[in-house]
C-alpha positions as CSV (number, residue, x, y, z in Angstrom):
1,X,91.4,92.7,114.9
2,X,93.1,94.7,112.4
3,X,91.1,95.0,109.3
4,X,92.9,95.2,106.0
5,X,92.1,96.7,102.6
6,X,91.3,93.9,100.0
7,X,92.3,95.0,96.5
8,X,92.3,93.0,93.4
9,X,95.8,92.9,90.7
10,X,95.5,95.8,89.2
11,X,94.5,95.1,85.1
12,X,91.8,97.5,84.3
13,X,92.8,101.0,84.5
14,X,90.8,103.9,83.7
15,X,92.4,107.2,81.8
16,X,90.6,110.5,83.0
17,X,92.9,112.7,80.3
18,X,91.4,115.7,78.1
19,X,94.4,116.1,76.3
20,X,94.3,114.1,73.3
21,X,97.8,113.0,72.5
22,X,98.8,112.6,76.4
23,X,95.8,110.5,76.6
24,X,96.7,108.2,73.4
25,X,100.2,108.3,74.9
26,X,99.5,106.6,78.0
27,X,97.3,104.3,76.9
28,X,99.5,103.3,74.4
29,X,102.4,102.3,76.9
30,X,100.0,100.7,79.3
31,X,98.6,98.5,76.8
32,X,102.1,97.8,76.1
33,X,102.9,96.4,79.8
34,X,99.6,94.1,79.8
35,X,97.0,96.7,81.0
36,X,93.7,97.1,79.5
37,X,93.0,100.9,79.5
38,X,89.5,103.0,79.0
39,X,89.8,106.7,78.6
40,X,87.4,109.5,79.7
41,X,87.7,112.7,78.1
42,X,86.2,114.6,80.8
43,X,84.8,114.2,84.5
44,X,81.3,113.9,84.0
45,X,81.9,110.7,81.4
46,X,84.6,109.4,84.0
47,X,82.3,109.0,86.6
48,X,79.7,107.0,84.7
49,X,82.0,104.8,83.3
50,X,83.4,104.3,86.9
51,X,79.9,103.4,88.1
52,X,79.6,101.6,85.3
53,X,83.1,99.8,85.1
54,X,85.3,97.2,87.4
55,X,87.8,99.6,87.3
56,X,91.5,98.6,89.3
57,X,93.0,101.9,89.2
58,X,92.3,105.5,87.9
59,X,94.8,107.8,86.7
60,X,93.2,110.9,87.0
61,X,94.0,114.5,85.5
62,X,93.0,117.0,88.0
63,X,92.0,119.7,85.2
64,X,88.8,118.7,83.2
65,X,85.9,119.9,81.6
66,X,82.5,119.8,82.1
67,X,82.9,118.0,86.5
68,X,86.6,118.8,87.9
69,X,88.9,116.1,88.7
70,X,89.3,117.0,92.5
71,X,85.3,115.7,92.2
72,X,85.3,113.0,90.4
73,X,88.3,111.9,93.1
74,X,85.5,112.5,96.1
75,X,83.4,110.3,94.0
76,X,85.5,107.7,93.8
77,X,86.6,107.9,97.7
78,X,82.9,107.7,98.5
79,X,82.1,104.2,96.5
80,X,82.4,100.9,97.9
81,X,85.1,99.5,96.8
82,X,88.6,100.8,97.1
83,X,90.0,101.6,93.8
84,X,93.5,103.6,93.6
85,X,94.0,106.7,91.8
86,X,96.8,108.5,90.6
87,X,96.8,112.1,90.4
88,X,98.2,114.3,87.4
89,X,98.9,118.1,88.3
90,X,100.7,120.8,86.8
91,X,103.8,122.4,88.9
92,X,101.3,124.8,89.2
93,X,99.1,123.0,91.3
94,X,100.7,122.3,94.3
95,X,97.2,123.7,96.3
96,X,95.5,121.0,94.6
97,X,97.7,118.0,95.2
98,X,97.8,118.9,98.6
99,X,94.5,119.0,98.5
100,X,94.1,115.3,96.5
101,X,96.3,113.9,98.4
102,X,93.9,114.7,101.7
103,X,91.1,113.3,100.0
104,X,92.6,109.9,99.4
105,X,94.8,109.7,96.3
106,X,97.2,106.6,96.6
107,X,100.1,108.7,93.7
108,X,100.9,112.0,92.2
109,X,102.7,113.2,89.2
110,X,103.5,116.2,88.0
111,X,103.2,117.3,84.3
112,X,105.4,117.8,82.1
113,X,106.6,113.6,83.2
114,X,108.0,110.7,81.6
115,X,105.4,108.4,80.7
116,X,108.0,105.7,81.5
117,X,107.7,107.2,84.9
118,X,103.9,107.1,84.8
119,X,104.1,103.3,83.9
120,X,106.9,102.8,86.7
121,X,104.3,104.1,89.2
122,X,101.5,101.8,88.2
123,X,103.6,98.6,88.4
124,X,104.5,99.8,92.0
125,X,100.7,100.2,92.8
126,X,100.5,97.3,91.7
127,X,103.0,95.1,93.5
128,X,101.4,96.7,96.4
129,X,98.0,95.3,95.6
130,X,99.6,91.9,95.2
131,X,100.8,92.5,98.8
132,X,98.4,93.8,99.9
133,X,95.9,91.1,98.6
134,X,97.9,87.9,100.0
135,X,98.4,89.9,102.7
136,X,94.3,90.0,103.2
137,X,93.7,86.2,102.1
138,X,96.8,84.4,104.5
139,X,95.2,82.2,107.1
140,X,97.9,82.5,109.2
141,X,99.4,85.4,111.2
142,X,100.0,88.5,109.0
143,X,103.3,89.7,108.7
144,X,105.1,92.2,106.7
145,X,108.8,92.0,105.4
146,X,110.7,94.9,104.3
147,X,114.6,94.7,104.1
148,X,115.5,93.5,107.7
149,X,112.7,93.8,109.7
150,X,109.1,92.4,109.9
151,X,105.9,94.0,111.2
152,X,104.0,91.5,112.4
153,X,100.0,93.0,112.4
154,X,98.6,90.6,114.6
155,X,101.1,90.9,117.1
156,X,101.6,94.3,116.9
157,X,105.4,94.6,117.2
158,X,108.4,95.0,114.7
159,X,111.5,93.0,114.7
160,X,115.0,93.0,113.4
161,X,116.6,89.5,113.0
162,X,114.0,88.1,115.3
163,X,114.8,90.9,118.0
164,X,111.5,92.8,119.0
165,X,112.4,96.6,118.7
166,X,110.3,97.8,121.4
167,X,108.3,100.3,119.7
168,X,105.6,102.0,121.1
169,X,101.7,101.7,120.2
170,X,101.4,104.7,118.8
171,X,105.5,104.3,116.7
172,X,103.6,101.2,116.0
173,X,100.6,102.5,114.7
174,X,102.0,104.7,112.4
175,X,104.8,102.3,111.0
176,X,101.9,100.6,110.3
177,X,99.5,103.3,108.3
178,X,102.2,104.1,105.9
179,X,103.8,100.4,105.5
180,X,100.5,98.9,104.3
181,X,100.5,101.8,101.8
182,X,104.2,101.7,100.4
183,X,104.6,105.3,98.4
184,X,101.4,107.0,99.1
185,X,102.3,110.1,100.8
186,X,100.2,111.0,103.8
187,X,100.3,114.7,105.3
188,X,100.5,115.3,109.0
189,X,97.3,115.6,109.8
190,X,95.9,112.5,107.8
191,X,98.5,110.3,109.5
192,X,97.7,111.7,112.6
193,X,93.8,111.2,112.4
194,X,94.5,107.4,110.9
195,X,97.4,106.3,113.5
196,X,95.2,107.9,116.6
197,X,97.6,110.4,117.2
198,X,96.9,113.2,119.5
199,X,98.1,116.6,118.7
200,X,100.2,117.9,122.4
201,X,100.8,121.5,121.1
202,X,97.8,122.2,118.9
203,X,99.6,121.8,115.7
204,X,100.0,119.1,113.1
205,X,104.0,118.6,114.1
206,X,102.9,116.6,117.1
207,X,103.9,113.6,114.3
208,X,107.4,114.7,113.8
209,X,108.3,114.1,117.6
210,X,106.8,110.0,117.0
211,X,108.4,110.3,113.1
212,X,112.2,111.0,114.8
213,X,111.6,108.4,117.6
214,X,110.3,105.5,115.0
215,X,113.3,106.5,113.0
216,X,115.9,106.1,115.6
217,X,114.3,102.3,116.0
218,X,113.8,101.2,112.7
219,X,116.4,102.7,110.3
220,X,120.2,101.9,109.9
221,X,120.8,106.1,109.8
222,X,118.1,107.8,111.2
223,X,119.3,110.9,109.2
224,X,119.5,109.1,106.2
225,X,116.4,107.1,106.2
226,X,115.2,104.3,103.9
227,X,112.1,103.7,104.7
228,X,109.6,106.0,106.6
229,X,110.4,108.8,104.4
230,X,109.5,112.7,104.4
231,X,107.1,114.3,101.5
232,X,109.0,117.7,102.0
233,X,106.4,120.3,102.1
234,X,103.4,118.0,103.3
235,X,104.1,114.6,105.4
236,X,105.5,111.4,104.7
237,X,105.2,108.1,103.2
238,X,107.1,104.6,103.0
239,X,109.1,103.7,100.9
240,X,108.2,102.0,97.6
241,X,111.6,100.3,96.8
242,X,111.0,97.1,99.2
243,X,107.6,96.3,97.6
């Protein structure tokens, strides 16, 4: 039996900002879409108010005083419950995203960014957990709709209109890591280790050979994909724009 992750609407969000006025900024718009917001000005007062909190998301600056964000991300991969996080890097940083993103963050952003933009990406974590969550609770068999096509979990296949698309366990497998996590980007080797795929050559590209056959099933233009789309630079993800 596929087990699926059960995640709570997202309402309390936790700030992990040491900059002032970014900090007051963010809140300040999330509060204005309904959230309730806590800020931490550094890691070590993040984590205790993690442990502390019923936190439903944590947007979380990687550069902090006193216990670095890439920690205080490990922390919160290694609790019970799954709570989604959303780095903040500079351009900078593109070590350390890489780097986040392998220990389990859901979302990146890149400073200097919108905070309209920031707000945008926590409503679509959001309708994800929805998803997600009636996705979890249904009694009945467990199906996913995106566009034109259905994956249906139990069953393992994917249709189009009702017309199985004959993919195989392992195109299945994958379609499946990255469409229960619309927009979190996975790198090669994550989706690899979590869709059971076995590297042929010794190399992490093993993926792109199942990535280019999935495509040719599932998209309308394989070279001008909608949804299984590439994170130049580290992997992919699916898209968000269905949710």
């Amino acid at each position: 039996m596929t087990t699926l992750p059960v995640m709570s609407q997202i309402r309390n969000i936790l700030v992990v900002e040491d900059d002032t006025d970014i900090a007051n900024l963010v809140q300040m718009h999330l509060e204005n879409e309904g959230y309730d917001t806590t800020r931490a000005a550094d890691g070590r007062v993040a984590i205790d108010l993690f442990d502390s909190g019923d936190f439903d998301l944590v947007i979380l600056d990687l550069m902090l005083p006193e216990v670095g964000g890439m920690e205080v991300c490990h922390h919160i991969r290694a609790s019970e419950r799954y709570v989604p996080v959303v780095m903040v890097t500079a351009k900078s940083e593109d070590a350390n995203k890489v780097a986040g993103l392998e220990m389990g963050a859901d979302d990146y952003i890149t400073k200097p960014f919108s905070v309209a933009e920031l707000v945008a990406r926590v409503n679509a974590l959001g309708r994800r957990v929805e998803v997600l969550t009636r996705l979890a609770d249904s009694s009945g068999e467990k199906v996913l709709s995106f566009g034109e096509f259905e994956i249906h979990i139990d069953k393992r296949i994917v249709t189009r209109e009702g017309v199985d698309l004959e993919l195989t366990q392992k195109e299945f497998e994958i379609l499946r890591v990255l469409a229960l996590t619309p927009g979190r980007p996975y790198s090669r080797r994550a989706l690899c280790e979590k869709a059971g795929v076995e590297s042929f050559d010794g190399t992490d590209r093993t993926i792109d050979t199942h990535i280019k056959r999935l495509r040719a099933k599932i998209e309308p233009e394989r070279h001008r994909p909608q949804y299984v789309l590439t994170v130049w630079g580290f992997g992919y993800k699916f898209s968000d724009k269905f949710c």
